[in-house]
C-alpha positions as CSV (number, residue, x, y, z in Angstrom):
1,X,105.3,110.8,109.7
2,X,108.3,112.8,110.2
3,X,111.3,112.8,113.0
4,X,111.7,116.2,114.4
5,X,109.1,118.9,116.9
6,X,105.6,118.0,117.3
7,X,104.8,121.5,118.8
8,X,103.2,122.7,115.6
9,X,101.0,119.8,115.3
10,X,99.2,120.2,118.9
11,X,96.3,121.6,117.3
12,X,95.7,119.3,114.5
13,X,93.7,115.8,114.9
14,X,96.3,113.2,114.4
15,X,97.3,109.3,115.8
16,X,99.5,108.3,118.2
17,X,100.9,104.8,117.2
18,X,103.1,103.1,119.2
19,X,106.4,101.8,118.0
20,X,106.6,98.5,119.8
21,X,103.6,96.1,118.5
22,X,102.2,93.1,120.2
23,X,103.7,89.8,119.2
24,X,101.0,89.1,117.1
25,X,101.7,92.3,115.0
26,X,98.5,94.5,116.3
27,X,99.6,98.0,116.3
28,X,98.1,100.3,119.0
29,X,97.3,103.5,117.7
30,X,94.7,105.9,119.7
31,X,93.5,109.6,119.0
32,X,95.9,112.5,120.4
33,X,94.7,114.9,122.3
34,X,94.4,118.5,122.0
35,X,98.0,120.3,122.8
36,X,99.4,116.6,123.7
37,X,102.9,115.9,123.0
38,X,104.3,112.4,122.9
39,X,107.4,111.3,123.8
40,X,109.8,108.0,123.1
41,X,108.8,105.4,121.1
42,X,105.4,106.6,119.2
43,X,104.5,107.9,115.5
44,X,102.5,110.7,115.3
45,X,100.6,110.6,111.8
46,X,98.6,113.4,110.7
47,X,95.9,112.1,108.5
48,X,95.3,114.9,105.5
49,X,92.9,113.7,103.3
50,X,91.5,110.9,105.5
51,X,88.2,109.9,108.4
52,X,90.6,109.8,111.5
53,X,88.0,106.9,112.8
54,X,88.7,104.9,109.4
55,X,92.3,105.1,109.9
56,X,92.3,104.6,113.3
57,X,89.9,101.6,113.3
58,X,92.7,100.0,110.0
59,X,95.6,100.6,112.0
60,X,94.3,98.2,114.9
61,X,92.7,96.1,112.6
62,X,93.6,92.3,112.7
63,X,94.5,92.9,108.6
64,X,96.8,95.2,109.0
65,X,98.3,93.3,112.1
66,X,98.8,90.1,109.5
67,X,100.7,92.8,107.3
68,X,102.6,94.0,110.1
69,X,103.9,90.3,110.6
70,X,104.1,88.9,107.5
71,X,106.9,92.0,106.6
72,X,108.2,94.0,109.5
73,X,111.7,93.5,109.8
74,X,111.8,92.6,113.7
75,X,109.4,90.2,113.9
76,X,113.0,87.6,113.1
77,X,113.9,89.3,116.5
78,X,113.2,87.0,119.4
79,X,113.1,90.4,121.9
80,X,110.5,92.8,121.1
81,X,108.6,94.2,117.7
82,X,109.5,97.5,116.9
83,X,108.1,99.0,113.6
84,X,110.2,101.8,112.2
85,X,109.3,105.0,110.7
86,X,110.1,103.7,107.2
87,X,107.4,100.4,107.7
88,X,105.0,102.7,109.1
89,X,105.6,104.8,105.6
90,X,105.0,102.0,103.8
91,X,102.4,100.2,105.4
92,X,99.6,99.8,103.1
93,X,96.9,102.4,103.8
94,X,95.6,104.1,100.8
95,X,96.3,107.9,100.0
96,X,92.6,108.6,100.6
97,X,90.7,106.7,103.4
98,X,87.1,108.3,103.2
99,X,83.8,108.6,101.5
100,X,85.1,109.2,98.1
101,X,85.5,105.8,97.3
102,X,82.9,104.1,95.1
103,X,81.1,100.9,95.0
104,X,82.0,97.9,97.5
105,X,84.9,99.8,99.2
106,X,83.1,103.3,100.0
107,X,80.0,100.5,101.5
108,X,83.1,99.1,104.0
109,X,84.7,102.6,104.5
110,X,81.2,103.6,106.0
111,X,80.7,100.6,107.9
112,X,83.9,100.9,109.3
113,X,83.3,104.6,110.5
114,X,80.3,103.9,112.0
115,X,81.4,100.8,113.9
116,X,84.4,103.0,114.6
117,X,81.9,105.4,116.5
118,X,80.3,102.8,118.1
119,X,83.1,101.1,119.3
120,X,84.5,104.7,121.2
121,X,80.9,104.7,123.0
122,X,80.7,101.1,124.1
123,X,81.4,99.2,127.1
124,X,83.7,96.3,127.1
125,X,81.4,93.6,126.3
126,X,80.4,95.5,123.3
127,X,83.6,97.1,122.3
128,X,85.0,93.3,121.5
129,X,82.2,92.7,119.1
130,X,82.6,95.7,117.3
131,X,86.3,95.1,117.1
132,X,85.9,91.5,115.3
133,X,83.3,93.5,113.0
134,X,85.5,95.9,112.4
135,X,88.3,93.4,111.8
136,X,86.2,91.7,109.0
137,X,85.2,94.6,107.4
138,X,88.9,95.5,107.1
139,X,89.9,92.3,105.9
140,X,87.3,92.3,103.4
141,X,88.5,95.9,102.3
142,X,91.8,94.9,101.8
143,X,90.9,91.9,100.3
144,X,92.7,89.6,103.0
145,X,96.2,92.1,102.9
């Protein structure tokens, strides 16, 4: 994530997440489209070296939300959440987030993904299954962050 022209990155599969998160700390980040440019107030994040639906599914993920509040500096503020570019650096998402990981973690990184691909096929009623299985399998996968 860096400030500056997104034109050069309308081509690449990246994240939009927004800068304001819910009270609870859940972030909402979604998949960017094609030649989409954002504007105020979201991250774009380019995942290199990771499954976009992994990351995607982590940074929505109840875990990451429990991260988000336990040590993002505006959640003292009364007003509104706002995660800055430097929390979003440092929140807690490993360097690779794929299939190269071995044993219990590389079993949850391929559950995620495909209850990440289930989730962007179902209907309501099912998508908020999927989201509490994908919120345990996160929690498990980072060990209850």
């Amino acid at each position: 994530a860096r400030p500056g022209s997104h034109q050069r990155l309308q081509s690449l599969p990246r994240i939009y997440l927004r800068e304001i998160c819910k009270r609870d700390g859940t972030m909402t980040a979604c998949r960017a489209l094609q030649r989409s440019i954002p504007l105020h107030g979201v991250v774009t994040v380019v995942p290199e070296h990771a499954n976009l639906e992994v990351l995607l599914a982590i940074l929505n993920s109840a875990a990451l939300a429990n991260w988000v509040r336990a040590r993002v500096a505006s959640f003292m503020k009364v007003d509104f959440q706002r995660i800055t570019l430097a929390e979003v650096r440092s929140l807690p998402l490993p360097a690779q987030v794929d299939e190269s990981w071995e044993g219990t973690r590389q079993t949850l990184v391929a559950e995620i993904a495909a209850l990440a691909s289930e989730a962007a096929k179902a209907d309501a009623g099912d998508f908020k299954r999927i989201k509490v299985e994908i919120d345990h399998a996160t929690d498990e996968l980072y060990g209850g962050v």
